[in-house]
N, C-alpha and C positions, 0 to 999 in steps of 0.2 A: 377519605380525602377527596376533595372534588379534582374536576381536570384540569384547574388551573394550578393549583398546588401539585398535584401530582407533575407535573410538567416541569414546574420548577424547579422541584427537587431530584426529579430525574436529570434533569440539562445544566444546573445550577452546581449545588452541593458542593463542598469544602472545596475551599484555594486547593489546588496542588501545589507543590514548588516548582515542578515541571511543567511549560504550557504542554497541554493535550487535548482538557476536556477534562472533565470530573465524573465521577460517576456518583449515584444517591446515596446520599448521604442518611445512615437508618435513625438517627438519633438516640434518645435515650431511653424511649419507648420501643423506637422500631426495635433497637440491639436487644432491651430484654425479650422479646418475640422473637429475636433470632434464636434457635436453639443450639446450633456450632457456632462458636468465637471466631474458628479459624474460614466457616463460610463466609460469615458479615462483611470479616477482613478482604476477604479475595471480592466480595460483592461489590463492598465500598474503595475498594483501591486495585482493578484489574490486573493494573501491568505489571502488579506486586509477583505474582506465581510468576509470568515468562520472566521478569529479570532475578529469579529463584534458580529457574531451568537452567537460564544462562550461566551465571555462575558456577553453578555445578556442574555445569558440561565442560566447562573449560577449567575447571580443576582436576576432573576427570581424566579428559583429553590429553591433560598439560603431566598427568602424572605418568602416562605409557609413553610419551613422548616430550619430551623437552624442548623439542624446537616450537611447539604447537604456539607457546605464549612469548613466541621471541619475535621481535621488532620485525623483522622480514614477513613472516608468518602473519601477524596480525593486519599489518600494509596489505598484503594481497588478500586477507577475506575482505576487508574494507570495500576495495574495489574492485572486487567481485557480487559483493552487496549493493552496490550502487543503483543498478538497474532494475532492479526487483524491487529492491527496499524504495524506488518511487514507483513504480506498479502498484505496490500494495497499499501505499501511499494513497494512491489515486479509488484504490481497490476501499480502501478504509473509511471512506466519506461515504461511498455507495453504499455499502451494507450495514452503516449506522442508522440509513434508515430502511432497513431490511429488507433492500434491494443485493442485486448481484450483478456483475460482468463478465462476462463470455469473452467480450473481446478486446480485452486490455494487449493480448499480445497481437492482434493485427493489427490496429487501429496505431499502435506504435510503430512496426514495421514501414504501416503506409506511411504514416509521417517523415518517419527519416530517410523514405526513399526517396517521397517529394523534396526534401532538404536539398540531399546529396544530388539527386535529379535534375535538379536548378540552376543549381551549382557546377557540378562537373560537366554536363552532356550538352544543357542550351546558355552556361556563360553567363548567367545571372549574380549579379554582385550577392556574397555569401549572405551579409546580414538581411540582402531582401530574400534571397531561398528557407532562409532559417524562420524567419517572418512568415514566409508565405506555409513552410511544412508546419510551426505552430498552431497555424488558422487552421490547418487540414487537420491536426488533433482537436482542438476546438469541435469544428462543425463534425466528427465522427461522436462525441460527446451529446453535442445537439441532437443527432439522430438518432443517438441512442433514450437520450430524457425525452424527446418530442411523443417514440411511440410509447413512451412508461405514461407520459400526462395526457397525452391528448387521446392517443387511440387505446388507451387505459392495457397496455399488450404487459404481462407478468414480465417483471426484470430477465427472466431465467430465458422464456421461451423468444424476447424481444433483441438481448445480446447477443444470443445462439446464431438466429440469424442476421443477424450486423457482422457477427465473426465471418460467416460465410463470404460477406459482399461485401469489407474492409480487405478478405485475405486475396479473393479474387482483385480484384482492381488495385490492391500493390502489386500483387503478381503480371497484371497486365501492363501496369505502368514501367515497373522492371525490365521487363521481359527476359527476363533470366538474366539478368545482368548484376555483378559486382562492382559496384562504384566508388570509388579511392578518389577522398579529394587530396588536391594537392599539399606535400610538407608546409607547414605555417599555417594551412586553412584556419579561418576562426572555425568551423566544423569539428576541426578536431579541437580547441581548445579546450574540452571537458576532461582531453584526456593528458593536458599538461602535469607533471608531479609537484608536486610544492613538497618541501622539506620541512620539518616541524624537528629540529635536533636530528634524532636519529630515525625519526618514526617521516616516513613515507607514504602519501596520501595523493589522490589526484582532485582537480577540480572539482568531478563530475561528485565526486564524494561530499565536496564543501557544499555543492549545491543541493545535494541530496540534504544534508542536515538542515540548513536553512529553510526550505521548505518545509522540514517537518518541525521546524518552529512558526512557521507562519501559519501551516497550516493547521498547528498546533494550539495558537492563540486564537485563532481565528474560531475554532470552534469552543475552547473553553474560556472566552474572553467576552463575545461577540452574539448581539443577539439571533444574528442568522447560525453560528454553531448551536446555540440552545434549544432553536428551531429544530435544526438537524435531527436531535437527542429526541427529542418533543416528539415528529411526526415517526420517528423509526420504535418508539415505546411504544405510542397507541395514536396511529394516524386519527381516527375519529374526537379522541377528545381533541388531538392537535387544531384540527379544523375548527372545532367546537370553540377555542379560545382566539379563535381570529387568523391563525396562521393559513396564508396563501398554500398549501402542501401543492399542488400541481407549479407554482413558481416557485417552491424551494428545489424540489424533483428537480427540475431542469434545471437550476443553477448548481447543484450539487455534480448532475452530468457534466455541468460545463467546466467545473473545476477539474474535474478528474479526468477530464479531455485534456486540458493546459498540462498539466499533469504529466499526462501520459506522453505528453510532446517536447517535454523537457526528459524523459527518459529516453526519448528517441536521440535528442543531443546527446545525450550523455552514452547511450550505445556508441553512435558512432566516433567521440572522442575515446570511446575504450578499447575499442579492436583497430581502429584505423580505416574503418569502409562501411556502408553500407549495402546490407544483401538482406534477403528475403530467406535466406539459409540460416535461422537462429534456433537457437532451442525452443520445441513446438510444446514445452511444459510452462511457459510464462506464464500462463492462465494460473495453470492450478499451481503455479510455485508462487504464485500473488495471493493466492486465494489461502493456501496454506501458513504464508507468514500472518496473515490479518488472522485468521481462528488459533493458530498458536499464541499469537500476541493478545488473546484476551477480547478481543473485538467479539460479540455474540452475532451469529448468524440472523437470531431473532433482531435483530434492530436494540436502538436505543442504549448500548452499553459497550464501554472501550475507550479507548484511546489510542491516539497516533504513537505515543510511545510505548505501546505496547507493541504495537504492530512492528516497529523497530528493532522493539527485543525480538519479535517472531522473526522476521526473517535475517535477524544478526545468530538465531537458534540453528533457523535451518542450514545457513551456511555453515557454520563452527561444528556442525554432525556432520555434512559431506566434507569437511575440510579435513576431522580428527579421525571420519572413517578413513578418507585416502591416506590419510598418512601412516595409519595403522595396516593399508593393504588391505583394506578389506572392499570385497567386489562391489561392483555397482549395484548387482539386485542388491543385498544388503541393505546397502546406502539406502535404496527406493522402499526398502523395508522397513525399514526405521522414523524413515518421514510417515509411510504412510502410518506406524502406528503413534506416532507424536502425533496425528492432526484426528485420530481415535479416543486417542487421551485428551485432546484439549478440546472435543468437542462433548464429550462426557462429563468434563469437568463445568465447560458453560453450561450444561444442565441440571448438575449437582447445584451450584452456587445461585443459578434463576430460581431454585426452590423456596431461597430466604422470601421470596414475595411472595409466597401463598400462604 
């Protein structure tokens, strides 16, 4: 298959019903070359296994405990998924094209300090704070894509250090401080409840899904998603068929910067403050939803709704472990061997291409 066809049908390949992105489609030649039915399957439809997992975990879950699948219960994994599930969001563009992020959890932190900072301490009207800490995800985005394209620095070794000098300079900007905007702030509005009957959601939730319908379309609708697909399967043929790869790089940075500054809203309408005291696992609890969800570490295969399902997975196991009493190592036991299992399995299923 030359690279322009290959390209195609790597980024192209069957409608889904769900926007996300598609994955290659083997045909009716490739499937008899497949030798497993059940690999083809997972090859040509990713998010198929995590929304597998999902359900079975919360049948599971739902059978030792009763409360697990009841209205109250499901409202708070929701939005407790909020923040992560757009980290990994933002986590999921990057590593389609077989890149990585170190620092999705500073670069967030800085943001919604500059927000809250604006806002609370120098009196800045909210909507130009929220304005200005959006730019500030943005340009940590830019300096993350600048040294991937320009000074060609590996994703791995280039975010590592941006994590350093993102975590630094919130923390300077902070200076150890907890910042509480005021009742009514639009700041918090993320974390207003909306009522849906009986089922309890908050904003920050409504925005998390929307986005991963945009960002959804966007990549399997959109010839810059296909691009995506294209340079993270085999960057050289990508090149080779006209595709800009050092201006997709950076605009993929730049989304997942916006991204990650809409998380930042969405933090601080979930607790009510912003601080620099969050949980120091956002990294690798971003990075764990996106390889559970089916997203291949190697680039070029996955989708945003898988990555959904991944970190709707990993919340529904810390959710149905606590409820069951079972300790945190545990807990930390079980992620890490869910993110063992789904990265063995993205190696089992890459096989159908040899």
């Amino acid at each position: 298959m030359a690279p322009r066809d290959d390209v195609r049908a790597r980024a192209g390949g069957p409608a889904d019903p769900v926007p996300g992105g598609s994955a290659a489609d083997p045909g009716p030649a490739g499937a008899a070359r497949f030798g497993n039915p059940v690999q083809s399957l997972l090859h040509s439809y990713p998010s198929l296994g995590p929304f597998a997992v999902l359900v079975l975990a919360c049948v599971v879950f739902d059978l030792f405990n009763s409360r697990f699948l009841g209205m109250a219960n499901l409202s708070i994994m929701l939005q407790q998924v909020a923040v992560v599930g757009l980290l990994a969001l933002g986590q999921t563009v990057i590593i389609l094209t077989a890149g990585i992020d170190l620092s999705v959890g500073a670069a967030m932190i800085l943001a919604q300090m500059v927000m809250a900072g604006l806002a609370v301490t120098n009196g800045c009207p909210v909507v130009l704070a929220l304005a200005v800490g959006l730019l500030v995800a943005l340009l940590t985005g830019f300096v993350n894509g600048f040294l991937v394209t320009r000074f060609h620095v590996p994703p791995f070794i280039g975010t590592l250090g941006t994590l350093g000098v993102f975590t630094a300079v919130g923390l300077k900007y902070a200076n150890g401080q907890t910042l509480s905007p005021k009742p009514g702030s639009f700041l918090l509005w993320t974390g207003k409840i909306v009522t849906l009957g009986s089922f309890h959601i908050t904003v920050g939730v409504l925005m998390m899904i929307a986005l991963y319908l945009i960002v959804g379309y966007a990549l399997g609708r959109t010839a810059w998603g296909k691009h995506v697909y294209a340079v993270g399967d085999e960057p050289e043929a990508a090149r080779l068929t006209g595709i800009n790869t050092a201006r997709l790089l950076l605009s993929v940075y730049l989304v997942a910067g916006l991204v990650y500054g809409v998380a930042a809203w969405v933090q601080i309408g979930r607790v009510g403050d912003a601080s620099t005291d969050i949980s120091s696992t956002l990294n690798l609890d971003s990075i764990t939803a996106v390889v559970i969800g089916g997203v291949s570490l190697f680039g070029g295969r996955g989708m945003v709704l898988g990555t959904l399902f991944g970190a709707l997975i990993v919340q529904v196991f810390q959710n149905g472990l606590a409820l069951a009493g079972v300790q945190d190592l545990y807990q930390q036991l079980a992620e890490g061997l869910l993110v063992i299992a789904a990265v063995s399995l993205d190696r089992w299923i890459r096989k159908v291409r040899s």
